[in-house]
C-alpha positions as CSV (number, residue, x, y, z in Angstrom):
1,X,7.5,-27.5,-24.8
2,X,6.6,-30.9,-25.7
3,X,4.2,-32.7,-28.7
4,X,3.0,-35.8,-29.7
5,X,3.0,-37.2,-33.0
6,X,-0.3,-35.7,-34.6
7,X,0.4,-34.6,-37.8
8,X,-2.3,-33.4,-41.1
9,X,-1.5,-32.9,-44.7
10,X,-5.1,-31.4,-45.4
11,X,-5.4,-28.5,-47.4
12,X,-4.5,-25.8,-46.7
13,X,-2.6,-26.7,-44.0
14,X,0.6,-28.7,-44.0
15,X,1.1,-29.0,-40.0
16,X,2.1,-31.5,-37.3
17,X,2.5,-31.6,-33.7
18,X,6.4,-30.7,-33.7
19,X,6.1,-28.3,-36.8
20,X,3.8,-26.4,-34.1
21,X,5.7,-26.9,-31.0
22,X,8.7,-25.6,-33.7
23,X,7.0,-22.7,-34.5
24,X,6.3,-22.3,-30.5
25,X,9.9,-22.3,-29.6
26,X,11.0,-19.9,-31.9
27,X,8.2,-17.3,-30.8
28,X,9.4,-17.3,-27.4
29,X,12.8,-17.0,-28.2
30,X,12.5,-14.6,-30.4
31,X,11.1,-12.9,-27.4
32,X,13.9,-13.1,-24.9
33,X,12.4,-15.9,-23.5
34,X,14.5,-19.3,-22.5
35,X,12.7,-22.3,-23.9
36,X,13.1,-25.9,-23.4
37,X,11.7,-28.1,-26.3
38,X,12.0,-31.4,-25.2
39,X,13.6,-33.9,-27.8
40,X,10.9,-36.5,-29.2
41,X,7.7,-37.5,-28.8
42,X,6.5,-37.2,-25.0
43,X,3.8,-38.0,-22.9
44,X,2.1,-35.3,-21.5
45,X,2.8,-35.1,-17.7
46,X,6.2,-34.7,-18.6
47,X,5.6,-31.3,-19.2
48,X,3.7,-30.2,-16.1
49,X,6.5,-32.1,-14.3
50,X,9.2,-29.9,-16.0
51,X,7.1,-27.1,-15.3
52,X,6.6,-27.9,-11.3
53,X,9.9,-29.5,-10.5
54,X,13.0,-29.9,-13.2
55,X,13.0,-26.4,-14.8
56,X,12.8,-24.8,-11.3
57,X,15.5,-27.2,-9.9
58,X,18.0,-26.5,-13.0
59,X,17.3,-22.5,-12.6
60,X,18.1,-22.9,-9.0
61,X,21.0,-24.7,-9.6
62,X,22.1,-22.3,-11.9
63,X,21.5,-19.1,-9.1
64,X,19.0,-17.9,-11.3
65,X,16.2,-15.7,-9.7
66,X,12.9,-14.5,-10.5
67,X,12.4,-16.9,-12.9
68,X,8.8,-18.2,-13.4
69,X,8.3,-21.5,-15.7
70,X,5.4,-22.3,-17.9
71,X,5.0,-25.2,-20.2
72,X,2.9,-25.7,-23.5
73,X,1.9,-29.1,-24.9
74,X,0.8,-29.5,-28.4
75,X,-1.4,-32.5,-28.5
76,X,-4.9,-33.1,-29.3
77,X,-5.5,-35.7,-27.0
78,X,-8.2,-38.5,-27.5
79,X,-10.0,-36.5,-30.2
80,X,-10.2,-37.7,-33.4
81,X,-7.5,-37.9,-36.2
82,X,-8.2,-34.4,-37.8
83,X,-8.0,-32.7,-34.7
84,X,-4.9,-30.6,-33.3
85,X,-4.8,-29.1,-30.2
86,X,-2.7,-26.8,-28.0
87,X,-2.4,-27.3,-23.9
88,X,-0.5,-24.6,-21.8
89,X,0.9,-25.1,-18.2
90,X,0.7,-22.0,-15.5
91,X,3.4,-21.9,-13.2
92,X,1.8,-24.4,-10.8
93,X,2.2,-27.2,-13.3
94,X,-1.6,-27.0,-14.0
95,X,-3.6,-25.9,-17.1
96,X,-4.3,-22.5,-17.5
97,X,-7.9,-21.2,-15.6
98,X,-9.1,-17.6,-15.4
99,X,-8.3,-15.3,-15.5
100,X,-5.2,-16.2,-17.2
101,X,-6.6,-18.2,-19.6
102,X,-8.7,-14.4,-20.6
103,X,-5.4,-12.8,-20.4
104,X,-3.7,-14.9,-23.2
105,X,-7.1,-14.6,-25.3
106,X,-7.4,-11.1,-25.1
107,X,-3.0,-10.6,-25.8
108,X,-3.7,-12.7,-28.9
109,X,-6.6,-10.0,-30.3
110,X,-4.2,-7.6,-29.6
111,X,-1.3,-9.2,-31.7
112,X,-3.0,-10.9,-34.8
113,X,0.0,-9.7,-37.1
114,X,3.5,-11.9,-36.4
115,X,5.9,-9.7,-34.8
116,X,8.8,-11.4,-37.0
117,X,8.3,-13.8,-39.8
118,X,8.6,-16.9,-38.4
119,X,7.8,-18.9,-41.1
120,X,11.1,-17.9,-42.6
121,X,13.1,-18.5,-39.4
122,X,11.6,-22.0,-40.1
123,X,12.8,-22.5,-43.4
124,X,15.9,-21.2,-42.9
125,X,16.7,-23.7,-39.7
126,X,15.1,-26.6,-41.6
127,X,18.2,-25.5,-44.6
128,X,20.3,-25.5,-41.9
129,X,19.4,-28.4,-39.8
130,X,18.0,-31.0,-42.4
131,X,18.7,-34.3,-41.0
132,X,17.4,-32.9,-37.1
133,X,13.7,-33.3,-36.6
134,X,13.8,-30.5,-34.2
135,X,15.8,-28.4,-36.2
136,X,18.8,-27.8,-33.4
137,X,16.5,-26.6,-31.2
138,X,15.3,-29.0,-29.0
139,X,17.5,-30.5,-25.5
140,X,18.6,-34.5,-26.1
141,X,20.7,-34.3,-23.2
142,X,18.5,-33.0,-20.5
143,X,15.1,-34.3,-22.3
144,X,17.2,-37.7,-20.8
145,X,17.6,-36.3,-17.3
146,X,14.1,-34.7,-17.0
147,X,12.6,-38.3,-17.6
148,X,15.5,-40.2,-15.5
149,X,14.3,-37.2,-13.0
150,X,10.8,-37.8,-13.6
151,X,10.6,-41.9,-12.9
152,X,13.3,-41.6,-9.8
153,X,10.6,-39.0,-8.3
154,X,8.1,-42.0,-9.0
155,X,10.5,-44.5,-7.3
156,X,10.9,-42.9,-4.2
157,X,7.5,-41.5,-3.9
158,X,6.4,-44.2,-1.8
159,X,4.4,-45.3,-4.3
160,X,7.0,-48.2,-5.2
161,X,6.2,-50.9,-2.3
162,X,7.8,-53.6,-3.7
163,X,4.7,-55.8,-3.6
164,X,5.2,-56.5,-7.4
165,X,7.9,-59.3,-6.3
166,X,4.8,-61.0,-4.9
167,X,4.2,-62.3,-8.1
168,X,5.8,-65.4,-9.5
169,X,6.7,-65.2,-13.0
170,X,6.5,-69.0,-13.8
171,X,2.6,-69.7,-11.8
172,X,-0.2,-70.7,-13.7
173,X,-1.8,-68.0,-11.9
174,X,0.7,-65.1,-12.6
175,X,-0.7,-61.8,-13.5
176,X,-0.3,-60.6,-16.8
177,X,-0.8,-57.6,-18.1
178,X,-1.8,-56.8,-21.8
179,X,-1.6,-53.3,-22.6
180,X,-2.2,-50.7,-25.7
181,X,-0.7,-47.1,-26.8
182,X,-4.0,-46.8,-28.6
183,X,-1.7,-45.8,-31.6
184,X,0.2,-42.7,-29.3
185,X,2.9,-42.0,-27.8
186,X,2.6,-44.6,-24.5
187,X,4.5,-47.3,-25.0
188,X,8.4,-47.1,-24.0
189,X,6.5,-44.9,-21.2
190,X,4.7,-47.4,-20.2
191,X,7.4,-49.7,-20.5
192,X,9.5,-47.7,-18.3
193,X,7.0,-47.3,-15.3
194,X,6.4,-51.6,-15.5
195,X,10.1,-51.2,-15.1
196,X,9.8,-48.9,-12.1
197,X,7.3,-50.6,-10.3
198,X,9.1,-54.1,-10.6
199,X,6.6,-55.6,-12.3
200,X,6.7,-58.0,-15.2
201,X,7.0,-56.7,-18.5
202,X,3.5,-56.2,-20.3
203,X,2.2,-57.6,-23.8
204,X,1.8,-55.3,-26.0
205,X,-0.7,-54.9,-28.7
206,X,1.8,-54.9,-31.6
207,X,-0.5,-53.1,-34.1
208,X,-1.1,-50.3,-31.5
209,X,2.4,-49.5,-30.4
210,X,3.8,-47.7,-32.9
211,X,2.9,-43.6,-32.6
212,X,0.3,-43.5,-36.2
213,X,-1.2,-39.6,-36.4
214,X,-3.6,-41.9,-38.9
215,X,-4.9,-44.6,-35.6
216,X,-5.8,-46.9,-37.9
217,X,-7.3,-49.5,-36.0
218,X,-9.8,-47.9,-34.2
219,X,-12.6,-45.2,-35.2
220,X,-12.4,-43.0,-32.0
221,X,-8.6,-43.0,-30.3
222,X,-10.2,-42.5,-26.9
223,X,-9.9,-45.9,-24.8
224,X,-13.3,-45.3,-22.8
225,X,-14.9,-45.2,-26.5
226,X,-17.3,-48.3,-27.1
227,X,-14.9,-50.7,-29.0
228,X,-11.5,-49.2,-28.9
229,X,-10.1,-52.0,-26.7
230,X,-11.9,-55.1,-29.3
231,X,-8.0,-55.3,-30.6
232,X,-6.3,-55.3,-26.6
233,X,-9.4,-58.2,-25.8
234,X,-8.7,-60.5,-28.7
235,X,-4.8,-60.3,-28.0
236,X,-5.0,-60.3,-24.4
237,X,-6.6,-63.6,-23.9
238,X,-4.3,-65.1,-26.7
239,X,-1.4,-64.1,-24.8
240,X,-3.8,-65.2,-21.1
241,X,-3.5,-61.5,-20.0
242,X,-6.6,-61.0,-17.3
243,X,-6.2,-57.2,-17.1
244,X,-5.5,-54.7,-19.9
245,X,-4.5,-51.1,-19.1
246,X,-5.1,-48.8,-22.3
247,X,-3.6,-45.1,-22.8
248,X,-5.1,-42.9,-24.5
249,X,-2.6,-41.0,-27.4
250,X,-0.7,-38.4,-25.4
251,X,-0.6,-41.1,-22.2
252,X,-2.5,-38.9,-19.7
253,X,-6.0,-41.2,-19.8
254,X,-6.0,-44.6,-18.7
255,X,-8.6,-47.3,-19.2
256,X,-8.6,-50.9,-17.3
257,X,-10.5,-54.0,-18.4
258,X,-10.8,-57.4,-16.6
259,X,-11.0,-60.9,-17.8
260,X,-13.8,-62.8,-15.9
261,X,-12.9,-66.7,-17.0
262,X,-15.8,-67.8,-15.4
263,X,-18.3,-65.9,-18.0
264,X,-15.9,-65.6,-20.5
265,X,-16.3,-62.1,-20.1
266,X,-14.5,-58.5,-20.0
267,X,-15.7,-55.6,-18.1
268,X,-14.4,-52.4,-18.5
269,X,-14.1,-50.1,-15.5
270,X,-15.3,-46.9,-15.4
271,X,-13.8,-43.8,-14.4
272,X,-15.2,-43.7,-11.0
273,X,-14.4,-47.3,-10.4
274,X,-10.7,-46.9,-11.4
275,X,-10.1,-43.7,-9.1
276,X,-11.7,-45.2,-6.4
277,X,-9.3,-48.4,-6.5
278,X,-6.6,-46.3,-6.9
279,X,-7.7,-43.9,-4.0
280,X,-8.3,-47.2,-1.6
281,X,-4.9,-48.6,-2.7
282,X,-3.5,-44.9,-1.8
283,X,-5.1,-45.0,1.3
284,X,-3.7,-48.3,2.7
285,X,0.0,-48.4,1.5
286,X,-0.3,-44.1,4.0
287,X,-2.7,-44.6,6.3
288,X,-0.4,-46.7,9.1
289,X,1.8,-43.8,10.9
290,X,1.4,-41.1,8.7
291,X,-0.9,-37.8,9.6
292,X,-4.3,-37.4,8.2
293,X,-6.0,-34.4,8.1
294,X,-9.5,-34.5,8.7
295,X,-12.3,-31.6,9.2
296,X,-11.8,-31.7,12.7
297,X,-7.6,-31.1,12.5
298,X,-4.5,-33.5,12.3
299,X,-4.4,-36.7,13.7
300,X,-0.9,-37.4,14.3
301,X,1.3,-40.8,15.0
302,X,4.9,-41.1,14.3
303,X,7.9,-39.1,13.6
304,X,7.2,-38.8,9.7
305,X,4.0,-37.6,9.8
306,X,2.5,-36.3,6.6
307,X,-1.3,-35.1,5.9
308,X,-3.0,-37.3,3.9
309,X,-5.6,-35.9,1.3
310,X,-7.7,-36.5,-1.7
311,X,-10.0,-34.9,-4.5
312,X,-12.2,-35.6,-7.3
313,X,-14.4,-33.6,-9.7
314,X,-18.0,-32.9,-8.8
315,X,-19.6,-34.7,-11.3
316,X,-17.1,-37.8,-10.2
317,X,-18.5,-40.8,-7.5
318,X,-18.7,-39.9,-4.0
319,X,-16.9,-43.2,-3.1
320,X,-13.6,-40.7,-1.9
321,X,-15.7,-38.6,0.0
322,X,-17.7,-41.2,1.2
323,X,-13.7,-42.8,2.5
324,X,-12.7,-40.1,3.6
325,X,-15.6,-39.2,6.0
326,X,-15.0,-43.0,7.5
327,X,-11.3,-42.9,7.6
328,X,-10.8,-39.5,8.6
329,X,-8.7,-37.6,5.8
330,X,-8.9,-34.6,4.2
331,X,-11.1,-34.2,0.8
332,X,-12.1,-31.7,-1.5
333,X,-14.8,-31.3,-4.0
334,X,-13.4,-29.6,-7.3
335,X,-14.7,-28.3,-10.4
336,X,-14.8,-30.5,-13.7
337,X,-11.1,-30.9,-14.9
338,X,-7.4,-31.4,-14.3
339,X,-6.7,-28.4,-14.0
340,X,-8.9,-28.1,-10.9
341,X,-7.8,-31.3,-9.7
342,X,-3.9,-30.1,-9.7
């Protein structure tokens, strides 16, 4: 289980993001059921991650069998302050689809009345845990070793090239990066994957670093939204930052805008444009010796061999597939969503 840092003291409702994921734990464990609530605020592939690869790992570990691992997130996103929201992980480390998503609907009709006050169990942990956010429930120790586990997977995904020492710190040309946690949970993140990749560290937009359940700097907390990156712009080109990557509060959105010095100008990318950079970029750093599947079978060349696809939403561009019939690797057409995606 993992939250962000969303929190409302509206009437009648006094709840946050952990309160919630709280509240979450105990139900399952009241139940019989071994929960993991990871310590802090997180970004939200985390918890698909824990779900896929280091819950799995640790049960195996442990000679534990038949055990099946789900993961909820309590976040609300890029929607607006007010909002709360509730994400849960199948088994495959994707969102819920149906008919699952039907079978939890139709369990909760059939259990509106709490099996156990849990409201008490609350109260009575926050008397005995009151300087412990989490209330002795969460995991410091291995909410360290799932992300250590989570950015060494990164590392030597083959993702890391190395091409980031390329880039000489002390040109007048050197790349800089400006870049915004839209008032969520991003930033160390962020700071950790800059880390990861070798690049240089970022500059941050001080005023948007800091997790604020309020976001008061921008209307909308959604980095596509028209004006959400005015803040990033104006410190960006004090600080001669060309590019500025943007997350959006639970750090599973990202937005890119570039400087053009010649117009004086930013343009923000869209959606399309960004996944079809990112798909090229893909493509190039795999394509030499490795397998790619293609609609007529594998094409193979050297020993490590691995098949090479893609995907992208319907109502995405049709730059991948338009690649991918040129190139020759496999691609799918999915429904709208990640959880179709994954």
């Amino acid at each position: 289980i993992g939250y962000d840092h969303r929190s409302s003291t509206s009437e009648p409702f006094d709840i946050s993001s952990l309160s919630f994921a709280i509240i979450t734990a105990l139900v399952f464990m009241e139940a019989g059921i071994k929960c993991f609530l990871i310590d802090g605020l997180v970004a939200t592939p985390l918890v698909p991650y824990g779900v896929l690869r280091y819950v799995p790992e640790i049960m195996y570990a442990n000679q534990e069998k038949n055990v099946v691992s789900f993961g909820v997130m309590i976040t609300a996103s890029h929607n607006p302050a007010q909002d709360a929201g509730y994400k849960v992980y199948w088994t495959d480390g994707c969102q819920i689809r149906s008919p699952i998503d039907q079978g939890i609907a139709s369990k909760i009709e059939e259990n509106l009345t709490p099996w156990t006050d849990y409201q008490k169990l609350y109260d009575d942990r926050k008397a005995k845990y009151p300087s412990d956010p989490c209330l002795g429930l969460s995991l410091p120790v291995e909410t360290e070793k799932m992300v250590d586990a989570y950015y060494d997977a990164i590392l030597h995904s083959g993702l890391v090239t190395g091409i980031a020492k390329q880039i000489q710190p002390q040109a007048t040309n050197a790349l800089k990066f400006c870049y915004t946690a839209m008032h969520g949970v991003g930033y160390k993140f962020a700071k950790r994957s800059f880390s990861n990749f070798g690049l240089l560290p970022f500059a941050s937009v001080a005023e948007q670093e800091e997790a604020d359940p309020t976001f008061p700097t921008v209307v909308f907390p959604n980095p596509e939204e028209k004006g959400a990156l005015d803040l990033a712009k104006k410190y960006a080109l004090e600080q001669n930052c060309k590019i500025i990557l943007a997350n959006d509060p639970d750090a599973d959105r990202l937005a890119v805008s570039e400087y053009n010095p010649s117009t004086d100008s930013w343009t923000d990318l869209t959606g399309d444009q960004i996944g079809m950079l990112l798909g090229h970029w893909l493509w190039t750093q795999f394509k030499d010796g490795k397998e790619t599947m293609s609609q007529k079978g594998p094409s193979t060349s050297g020993a490590d061999a691995v098949p090479i696809s893609m995907c992208c939403s319907t109502v995405s561009s049709q730059m991948l597939a338009t690649m991918a019939r040129q190139e020759g690797f496999h691609f799918e057409d999915t429904l709208t969503g990640f959880k179709w995606i994954g």
